[in-house]
TORRO-859081 format. One record per residue (C-alpha): residue in three letters; x, y, z. Coordinates in steps of 0.25 Angstrom, whole numbers, padded with zeros to 4 digits, always signed. Layout:
BEGIN
ALAXYZ;...
//
This chain:
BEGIN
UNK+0177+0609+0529;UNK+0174+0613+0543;UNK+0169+0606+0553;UNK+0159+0612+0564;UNK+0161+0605+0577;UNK+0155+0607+0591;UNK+0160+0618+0601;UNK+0171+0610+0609;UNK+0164+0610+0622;UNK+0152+0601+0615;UNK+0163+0592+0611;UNK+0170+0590+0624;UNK+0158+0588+0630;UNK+0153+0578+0622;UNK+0166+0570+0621;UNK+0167+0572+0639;UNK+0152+0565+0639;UNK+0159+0554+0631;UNK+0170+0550+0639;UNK+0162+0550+0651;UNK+0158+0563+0658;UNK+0163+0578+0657;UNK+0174+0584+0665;UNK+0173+0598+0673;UNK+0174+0606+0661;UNK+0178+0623+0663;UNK+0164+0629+0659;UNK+0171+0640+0652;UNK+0178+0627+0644;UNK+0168+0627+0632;UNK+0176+0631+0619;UNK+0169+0635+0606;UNK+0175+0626+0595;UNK+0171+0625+0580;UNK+0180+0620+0569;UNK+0176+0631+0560;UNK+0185+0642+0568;UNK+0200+0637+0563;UNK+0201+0630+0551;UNK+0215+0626+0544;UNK+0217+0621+0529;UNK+0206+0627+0521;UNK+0208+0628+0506;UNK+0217+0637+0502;UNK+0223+0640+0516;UNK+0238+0640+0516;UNK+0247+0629+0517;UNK+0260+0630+0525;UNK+0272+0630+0517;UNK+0286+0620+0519;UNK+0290+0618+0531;UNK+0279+0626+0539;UNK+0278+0615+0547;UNK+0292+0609+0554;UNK+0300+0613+0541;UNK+0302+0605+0527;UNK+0303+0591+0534;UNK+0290+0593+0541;UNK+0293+0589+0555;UNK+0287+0596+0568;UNK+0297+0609+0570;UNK+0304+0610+0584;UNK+0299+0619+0597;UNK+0311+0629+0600;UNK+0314+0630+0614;UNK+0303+0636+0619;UNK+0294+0623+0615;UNK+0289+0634+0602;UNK+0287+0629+0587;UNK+0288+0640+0577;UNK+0277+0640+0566;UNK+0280+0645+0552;UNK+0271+0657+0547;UNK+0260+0650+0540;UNK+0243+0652+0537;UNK+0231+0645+0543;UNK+0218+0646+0538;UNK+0208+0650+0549;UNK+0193+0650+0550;UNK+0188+0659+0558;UNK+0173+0656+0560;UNK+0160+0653+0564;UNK+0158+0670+0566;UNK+0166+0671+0554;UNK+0172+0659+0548;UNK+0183+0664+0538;UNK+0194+0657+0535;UNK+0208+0664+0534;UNK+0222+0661+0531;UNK+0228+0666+0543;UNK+0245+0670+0542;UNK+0250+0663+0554;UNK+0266+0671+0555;UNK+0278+0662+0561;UNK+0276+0659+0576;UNK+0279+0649+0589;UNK+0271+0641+0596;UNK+0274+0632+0608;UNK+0275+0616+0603;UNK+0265+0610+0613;UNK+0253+0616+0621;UNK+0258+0623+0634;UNK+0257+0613+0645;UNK+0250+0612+0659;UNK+0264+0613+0664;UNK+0269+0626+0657;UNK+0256+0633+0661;UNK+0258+0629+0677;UNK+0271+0633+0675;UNK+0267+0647+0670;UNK+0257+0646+0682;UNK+0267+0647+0692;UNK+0276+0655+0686;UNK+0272+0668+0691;UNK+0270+0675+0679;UNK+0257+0682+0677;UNK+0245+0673+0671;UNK+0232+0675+0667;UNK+0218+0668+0663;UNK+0212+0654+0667;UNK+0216+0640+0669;UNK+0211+0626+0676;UNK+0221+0616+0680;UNK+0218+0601+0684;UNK+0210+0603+0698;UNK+0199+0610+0687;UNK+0198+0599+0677;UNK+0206+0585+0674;UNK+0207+0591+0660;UNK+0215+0602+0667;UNK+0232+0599+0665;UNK+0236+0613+0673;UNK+0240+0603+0687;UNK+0237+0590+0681;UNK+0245+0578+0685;UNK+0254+0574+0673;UNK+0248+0584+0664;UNK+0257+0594+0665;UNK+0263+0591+0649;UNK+0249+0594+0645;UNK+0242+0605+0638;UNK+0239+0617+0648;UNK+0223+0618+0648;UNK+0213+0624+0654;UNK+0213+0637+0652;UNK+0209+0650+0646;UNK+0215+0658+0635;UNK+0218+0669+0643;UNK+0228+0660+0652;UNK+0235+0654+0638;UNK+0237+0668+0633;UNK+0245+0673+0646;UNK+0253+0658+0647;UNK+0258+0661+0633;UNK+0261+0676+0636;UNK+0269+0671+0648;UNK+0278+0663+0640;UNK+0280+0673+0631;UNK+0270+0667+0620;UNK+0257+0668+0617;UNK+0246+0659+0611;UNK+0245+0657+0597;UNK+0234+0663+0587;UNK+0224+0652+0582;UNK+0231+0652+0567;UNK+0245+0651+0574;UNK+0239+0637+0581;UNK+0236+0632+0568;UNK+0248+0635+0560;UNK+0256+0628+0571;UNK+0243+0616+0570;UNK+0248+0615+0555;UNK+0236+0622+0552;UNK+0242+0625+0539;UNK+0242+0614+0529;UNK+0228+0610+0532;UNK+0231+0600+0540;UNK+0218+0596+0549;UNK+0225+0593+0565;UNK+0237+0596+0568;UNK+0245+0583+0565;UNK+0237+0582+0550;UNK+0226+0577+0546;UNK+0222+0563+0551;UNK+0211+0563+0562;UNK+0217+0565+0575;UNK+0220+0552+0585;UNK+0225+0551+0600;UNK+0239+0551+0592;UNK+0239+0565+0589;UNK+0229+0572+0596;UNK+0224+0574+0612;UNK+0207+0574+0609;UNK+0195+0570+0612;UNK+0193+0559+0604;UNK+0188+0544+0602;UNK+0196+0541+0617;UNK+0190+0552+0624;UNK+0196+0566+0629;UNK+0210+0568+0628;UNK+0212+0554+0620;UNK+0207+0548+0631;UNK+0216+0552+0643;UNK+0207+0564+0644;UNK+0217+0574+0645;UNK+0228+0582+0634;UNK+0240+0576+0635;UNK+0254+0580+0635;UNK+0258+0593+0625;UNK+0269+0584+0618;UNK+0259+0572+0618;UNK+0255+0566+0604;UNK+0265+0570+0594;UNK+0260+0565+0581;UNK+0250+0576+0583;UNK+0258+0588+0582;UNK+0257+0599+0573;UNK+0265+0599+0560;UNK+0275+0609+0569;UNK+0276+0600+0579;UNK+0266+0606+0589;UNK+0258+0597+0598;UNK+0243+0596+0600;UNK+0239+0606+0591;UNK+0228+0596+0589;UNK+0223+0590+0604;UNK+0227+0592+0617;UNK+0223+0604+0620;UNK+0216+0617+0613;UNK+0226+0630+0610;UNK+0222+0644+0615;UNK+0225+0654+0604;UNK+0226+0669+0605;UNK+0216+0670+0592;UNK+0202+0675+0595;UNK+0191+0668+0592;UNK+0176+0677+0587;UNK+0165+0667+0589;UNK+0155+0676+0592;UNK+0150+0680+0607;UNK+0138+0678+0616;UNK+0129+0687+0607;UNK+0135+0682+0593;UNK+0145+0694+0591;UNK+0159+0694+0588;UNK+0169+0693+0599;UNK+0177+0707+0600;UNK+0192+0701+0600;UNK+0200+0703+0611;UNK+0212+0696+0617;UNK+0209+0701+0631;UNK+0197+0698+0634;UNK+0194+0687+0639;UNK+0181+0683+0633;UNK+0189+0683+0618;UNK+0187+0669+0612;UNK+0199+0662+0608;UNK+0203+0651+0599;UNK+0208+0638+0602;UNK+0214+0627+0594;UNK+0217+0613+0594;UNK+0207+0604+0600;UNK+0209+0596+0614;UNK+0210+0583+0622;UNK+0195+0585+0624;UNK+0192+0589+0610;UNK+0187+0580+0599;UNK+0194+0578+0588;UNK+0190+0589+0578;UNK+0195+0598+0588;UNK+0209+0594+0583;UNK+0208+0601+0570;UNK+0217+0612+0567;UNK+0204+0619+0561;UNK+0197+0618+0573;UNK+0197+0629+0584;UNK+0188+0634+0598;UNK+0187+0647+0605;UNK+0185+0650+0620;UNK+0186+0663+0628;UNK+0199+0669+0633;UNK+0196+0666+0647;UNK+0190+0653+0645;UNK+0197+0639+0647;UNK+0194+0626+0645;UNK+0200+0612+0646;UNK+0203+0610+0631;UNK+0211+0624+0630;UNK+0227+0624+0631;UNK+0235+0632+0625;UNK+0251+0632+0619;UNK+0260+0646+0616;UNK+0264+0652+0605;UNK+0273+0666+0599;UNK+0279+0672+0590;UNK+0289+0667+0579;UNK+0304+0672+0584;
//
């Protein structure tokens, strides 16, 4: 079953009116959300096999060195939707991805670093939601910023971002499950969201990449579900202005592309593995982060 949902930035703002006003939101922030566009477990989709997820005993597997967790090769069922809503079993080959969500910190450091970067970002002095500069946030998910910008943070660390069905696999997308942790209706335990306490669980803000444990991914990655959402390098093709099909294209920047994962401002439906948005290439928004991936060695 699918749920519709309204687009994001309703939400948001709906949920901001509720807890007493609404921030200096970006203008270009308003992401197009519907839970039809990713969806994981339908019948007859694939299940992973033993051990896909942390070996026979089930526990979460271990980062290597560089802070990577290799996901096995497994299949995700994907619908691709409103303009055609199909759903495929999509062959996800082996591959890394980084534990945790790259972190405010990282992303200064690669600031000053001198090495060549590229697209948009805010820091605190442009909104409180912000973490770029903010005071005892530096753990927390790098926000605020486009997709262009997370493409060329990866590319500098000799990574790139994942594909939307290489998120999900590493999710746990492919036993069915409904959030990252399972299947029981997400709590302040588990998750970072907008729920009954407000906007970030009521501190207002994500918190720290490594924070809430119990809500890991069966592979032992963090926030798949919360905190922030998750730049991929898969296009999205809602249609455009005149209700045509976009035209992929990687390099230009006005190439819609999906995010996954739901946020701290974000109700909780967002938090379903079969729930994805979209936004342009150079936009950015307060909810969007982002976290590396590559290629299995």
């Amino acid at each position: 079953m699918v749920a519709l949902s309204l687009p994001l930035w309703v939400t948001v703002l709906f949920s901001l009116l509720l807890a007493g006003g609404v921030p200096s939101l970006p203008a270009t922030g308003l992401i197009s959300c519907l839970g039809l566009l990713a969806q994981s477990g339908f019948p007859g989709s694939r299940q992973a096999g033993p051990g896909a997820f942390g070996g026979d005993s089930g526990e979460p597997a271990l980062a290597d060195a560089s802070g990577m967790v290799t996901v096995e090769g497994t299949a995700v069922n994907i619908c691709s939707g409103p303009v055609d809503a199909v759903c495929l079993d999509v062959e996800v080959a082996p591959f890394r991805m980084d534990l945790t969500e790259t972190t405010a910190e990282q992303f200064s450091a690669w600031l000053k670093s001198g090495l060549e970067h590229e697209g948009k970002w805010r820091t605190f002095k442009d909104s409180d939601f912000c973490n770029l500069e903010a005071p005892g946030r530096e753990r927390h998910p790098m926000n605020c910023l486009n997709q262009i910008a997370a493409r060329a943070y990866c590319r500098a660390q000799g990574k790139r971002l994942p594909t939307r069905a290489e998120w999900m696999a590493a999710a746990g997308a492919a036993d069915g499950r409904k959030y990252a942790w399972g299947d029981a209706s997400p709590d302040c335990t588990v998750a970072d969201f907008h729920g009954d306490e407000g906007r970030g669980c009521g501190k207002g803000t994500t918190v720290a990449v490594t924070a809430l444990p119990a809500g890991r991914s069966p592979l032992g990655f963090f926030h798949m579900s919360g905190n922030v959402m998750e730049w991929t390098s898969t296009i999205a093709r809602p249609p455009d202005d005149a209700g045509k099909a976009q035209v992929p294209d990687e390099e230009n920047p006005r190439t819609k592309f999906y995010l996954m994962g739901g946020a701290f401002a974000d109700s909780a439906n967002t938090l379903e593995l079969g729930y994805s948005c979209y936004d342009g290439a150079k936009d950015w928004t307060v909810s969007a982060g982002l976290r590396c991936a590559a290629d299995a060695k």
